[in-house]
N, C-alpha and C positions, 0 to 999 in steps of 0.2 A: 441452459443457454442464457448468456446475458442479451438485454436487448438495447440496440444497437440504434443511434438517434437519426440515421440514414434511412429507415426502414429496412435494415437487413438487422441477421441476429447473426452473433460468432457462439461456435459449438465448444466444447470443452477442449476440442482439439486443436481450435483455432482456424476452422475453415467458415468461410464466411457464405451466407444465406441467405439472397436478396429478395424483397418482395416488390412483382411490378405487374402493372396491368398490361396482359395479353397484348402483345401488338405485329405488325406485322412486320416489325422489325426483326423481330423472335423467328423469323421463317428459317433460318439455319437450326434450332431449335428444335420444331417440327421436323425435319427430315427424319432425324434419328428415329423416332417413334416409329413403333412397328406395328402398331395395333391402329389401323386402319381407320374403322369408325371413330375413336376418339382424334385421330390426325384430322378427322375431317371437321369434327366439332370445334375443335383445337383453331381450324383456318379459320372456320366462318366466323368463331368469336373475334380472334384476330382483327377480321376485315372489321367487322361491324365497329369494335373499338376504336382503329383507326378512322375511319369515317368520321366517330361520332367528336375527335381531336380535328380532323380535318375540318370539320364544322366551324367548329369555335375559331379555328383559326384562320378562315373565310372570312369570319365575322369580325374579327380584329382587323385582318389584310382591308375591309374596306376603309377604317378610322385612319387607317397607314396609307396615304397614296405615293410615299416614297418607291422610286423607282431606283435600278441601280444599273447602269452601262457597263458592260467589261470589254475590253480590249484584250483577247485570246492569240496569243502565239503558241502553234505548237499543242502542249498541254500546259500551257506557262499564263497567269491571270498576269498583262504586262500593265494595264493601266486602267482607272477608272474611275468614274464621276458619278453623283446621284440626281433626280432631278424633282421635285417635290411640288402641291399645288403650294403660292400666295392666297389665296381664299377659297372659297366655300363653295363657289362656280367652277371655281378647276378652269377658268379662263387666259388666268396667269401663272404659269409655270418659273420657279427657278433652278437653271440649271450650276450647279455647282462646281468651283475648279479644278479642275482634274488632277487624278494625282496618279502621277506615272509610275512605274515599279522600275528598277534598274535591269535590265536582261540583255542578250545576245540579238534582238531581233533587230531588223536592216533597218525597220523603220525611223524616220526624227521625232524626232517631240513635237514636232510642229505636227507633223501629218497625223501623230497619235492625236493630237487632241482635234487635229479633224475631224478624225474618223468619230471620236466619240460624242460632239458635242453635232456631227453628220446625223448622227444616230439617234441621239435623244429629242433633235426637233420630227424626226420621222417616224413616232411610233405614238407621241402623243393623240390626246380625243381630239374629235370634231369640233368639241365646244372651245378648245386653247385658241386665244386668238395672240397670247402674246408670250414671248421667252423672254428672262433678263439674267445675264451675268453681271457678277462684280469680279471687277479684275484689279491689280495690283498697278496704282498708276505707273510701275516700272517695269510691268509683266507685259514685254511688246509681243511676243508670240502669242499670249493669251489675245491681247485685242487685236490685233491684226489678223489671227485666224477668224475671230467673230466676225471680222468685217468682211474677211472673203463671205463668210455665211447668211448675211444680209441684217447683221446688229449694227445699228447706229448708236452713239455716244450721245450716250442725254445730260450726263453731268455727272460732278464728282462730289465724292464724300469723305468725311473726315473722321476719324476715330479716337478719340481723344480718351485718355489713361489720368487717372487721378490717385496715381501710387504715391508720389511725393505727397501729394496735398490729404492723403491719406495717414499720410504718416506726421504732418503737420499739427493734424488735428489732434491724434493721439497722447503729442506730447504736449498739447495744450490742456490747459484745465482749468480755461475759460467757462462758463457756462453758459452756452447757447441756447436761446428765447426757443419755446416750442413755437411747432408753425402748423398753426389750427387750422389752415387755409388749404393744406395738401389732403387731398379724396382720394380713399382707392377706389376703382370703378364700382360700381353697385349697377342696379335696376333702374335707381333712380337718376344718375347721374349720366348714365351712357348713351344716350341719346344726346344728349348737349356734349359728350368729349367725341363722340364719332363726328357733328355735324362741322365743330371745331377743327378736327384734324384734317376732314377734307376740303372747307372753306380756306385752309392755310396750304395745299397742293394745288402745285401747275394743274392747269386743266387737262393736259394729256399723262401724266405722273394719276391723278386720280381716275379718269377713264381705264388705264391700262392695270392698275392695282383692282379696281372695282369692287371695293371691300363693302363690308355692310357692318350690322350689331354683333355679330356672329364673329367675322373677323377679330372685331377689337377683344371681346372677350376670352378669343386666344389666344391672344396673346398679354392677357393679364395674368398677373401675379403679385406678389408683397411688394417688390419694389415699383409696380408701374402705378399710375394712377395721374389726376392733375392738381395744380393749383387752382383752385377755384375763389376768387373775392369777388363780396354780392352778386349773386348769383351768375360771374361772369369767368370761363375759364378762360385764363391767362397762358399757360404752357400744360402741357400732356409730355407723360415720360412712358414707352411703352418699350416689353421685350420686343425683339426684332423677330422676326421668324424667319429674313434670310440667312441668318446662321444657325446653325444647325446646333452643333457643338461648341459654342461662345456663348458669353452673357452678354452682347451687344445690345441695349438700348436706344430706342431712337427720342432726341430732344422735340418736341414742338414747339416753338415762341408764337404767340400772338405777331401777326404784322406791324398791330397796335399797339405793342411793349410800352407800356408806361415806366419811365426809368426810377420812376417813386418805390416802385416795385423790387429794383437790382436787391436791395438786402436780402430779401423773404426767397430771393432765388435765388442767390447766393449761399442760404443757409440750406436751402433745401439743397443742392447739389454739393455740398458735405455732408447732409444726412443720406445723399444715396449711396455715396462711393465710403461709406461707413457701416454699410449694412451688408450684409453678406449675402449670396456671392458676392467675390470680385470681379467687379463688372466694368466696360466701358459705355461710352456714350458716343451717338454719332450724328451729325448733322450734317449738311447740305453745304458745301464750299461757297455757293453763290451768299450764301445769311452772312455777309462779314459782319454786320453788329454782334451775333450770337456770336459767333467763334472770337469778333475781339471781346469780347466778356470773360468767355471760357477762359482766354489766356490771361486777363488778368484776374481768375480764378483760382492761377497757379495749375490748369491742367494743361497735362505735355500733351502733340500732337503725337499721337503710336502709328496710324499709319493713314495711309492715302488712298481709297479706290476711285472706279471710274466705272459709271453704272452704261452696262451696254445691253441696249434693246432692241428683239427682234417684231413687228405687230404686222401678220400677217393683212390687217386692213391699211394701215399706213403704206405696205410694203406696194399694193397693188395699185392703189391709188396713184404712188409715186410714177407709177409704169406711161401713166398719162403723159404724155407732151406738153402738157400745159400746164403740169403742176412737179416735172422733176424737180426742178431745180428752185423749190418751195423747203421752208424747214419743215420739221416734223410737227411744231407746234403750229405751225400755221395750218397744216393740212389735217391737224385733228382736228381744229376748230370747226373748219368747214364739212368733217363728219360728223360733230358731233353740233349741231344748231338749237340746240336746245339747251344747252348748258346755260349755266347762269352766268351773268356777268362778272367779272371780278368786285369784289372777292370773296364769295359766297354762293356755295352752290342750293338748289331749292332744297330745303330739313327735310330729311330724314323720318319717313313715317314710324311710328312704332306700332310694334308688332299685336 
């Protein structure tokens, strides 16, 4: 018998031989056996294997807090969405766009992603206080159903591609200065880019994220990290973790942007869309200095969302007579009294 790099062997006659640990999957297997005592040995090993897979896979299930919604017609899976913690508290949930299946059933698209996006704010924990969607500033069914469901519109974002300017580069053969100033996060560094990224968010934008050291670290990788000169960070570039399956990036600028500066971040945003993955980058519609940079950066606008938030304490608050017709920011403020004043919230203890 030769042997076979699957863990099976084939015989001289070319029937093949698998080797697998007992499982209970094997229970059609078991039937045949006739011999009693060993059928019985046979299950309990079974069970106990399975378990002992069941375990480990418990044990991963908790690292995973992805959840998955289906929309059932029939026996037909017609549509569905996932919905994932933003941090480490499990406070902030994203729920993700829904993706429809084509089928025979009566229902519209509209009330399919009722139902499913119905469904994912009512099975979350205790501790979620807040859901957000990104939608497609042209996707009116996607926000209009949000809003039937009590999501407000807190602001738009932008996604910019640097495919041209990628290809810019390539065929140049210029030699660009290194930039001794860009840090990937470390131990030492991430307490000052955490306190950075939240002193540079709205105050109800960092209330409702709620992130810590923990966060940011998940969302590092080889391309994220900041610009740091004497000992002052400038911008932070991180993976996004509301996409799931995209390299989406999110830009941070300083409020303080010193324009002495544009070169070295200049050259650093052709060192990121030069390094691989191919990735985009995404900022905040309200920053027009960043975005007018980007574009004379040579990066194309790729697409437009519109971030829509649901926060079961805003929501309640709101119910008051005296504070409806209040914005959202103004009515976090007054839940949250402690915050710091702009534009700086109080640092971040380490751990």
């Amino acid at each position: 018998m030769k042997k076979d790099t699957s863990n099976s062997f084939k015989t001289e006659k070319g029937i093949e031989v698998t080797f697998e640990e007992l499982h209970i999957r094997h229970i059609n297997l078991l039937i045949d056996i006739k011999n009693k005592k060993l059928n019985n040995w046979f299950l309990k090993m079974a069970i106990i294997n399975t378990f002992d897979e069941l375990k480990i896979f418990l044990n991963n299930l908790k690292k995973n807090k992805n959840k998955c919604i289906i929309a059932i017609c029939g026996n037909e899976i017609i549509g569905y969405l996932n919905i994932f913690p933003l941090n480490k508290k499990e406070t902030c949930l994203k729920i993700s766009k829904p993706n429809l299946i084509n089928s025979n059933c009566s229902l519209t698209e509209k009330q399919l992603t009722l139902g499913l996006i119905k469904k994912s704010i009512s099975i979350t924990d205790i501790k979620t206080s807040s859901w957000i969607i990104n939608a497609d500033i042209n996707n009116i069914d996607l926000i209009s159903t949000s809003r039937e469901l009590g999501f407000q519109p807190f602001g738009e974002i932008i996604l910019w591609d640097g495919f041209d300017l990628n290809k810019s580069i390539k065929h140049n053969k210029k030699d660009y200065p290194s930039i001794n100033e860009f840090k990937n996060i470390s131990k030492q560094n991430l307490l000052k880019i955490v306190n950075f990224i939240r002193s540079n968010q709205s105050p109800l934008i960092r209330n409702i994220l709620d992130f810590d050291q923990d966060d940011i670290l998940k969302r590092n990788n080889s391309k994220s990290g900041a610009l740091i000169y004497e000992n002052a960070v400038l911008c932070t570039i991180l993976k996004d973790i509301n996409y799931q399956d995209e390299e989406i990036y999110t830009l941070t600028l300083s409020r303080y942007w010193d324009n002495r500066f544009n070169i070295i971040l200049k050259e650093f945003i052709k060192r990121f869309f030069l390094k691989a993955p191919i990735s985009n980058l995404k900022t905040y519609k309200e920053n027009s200095q960043l975005n007018t940079f980007l574009e004379e950066c040579n990066l194309k606008e790729k697409n437009q969302e519109i971030i829509l938030i649901r926060n079961t304490i805003v929501r309640n608050e709101a119910k008051q007579v005296n504070k409806i017709n209040q914005s959202l920011e103004s009515i976090f403020e007054k839940l949250n009294p402690q915050s710091n004043p702009y534009p700086s919230p109080f640092p971040l203890k380490t751990k």
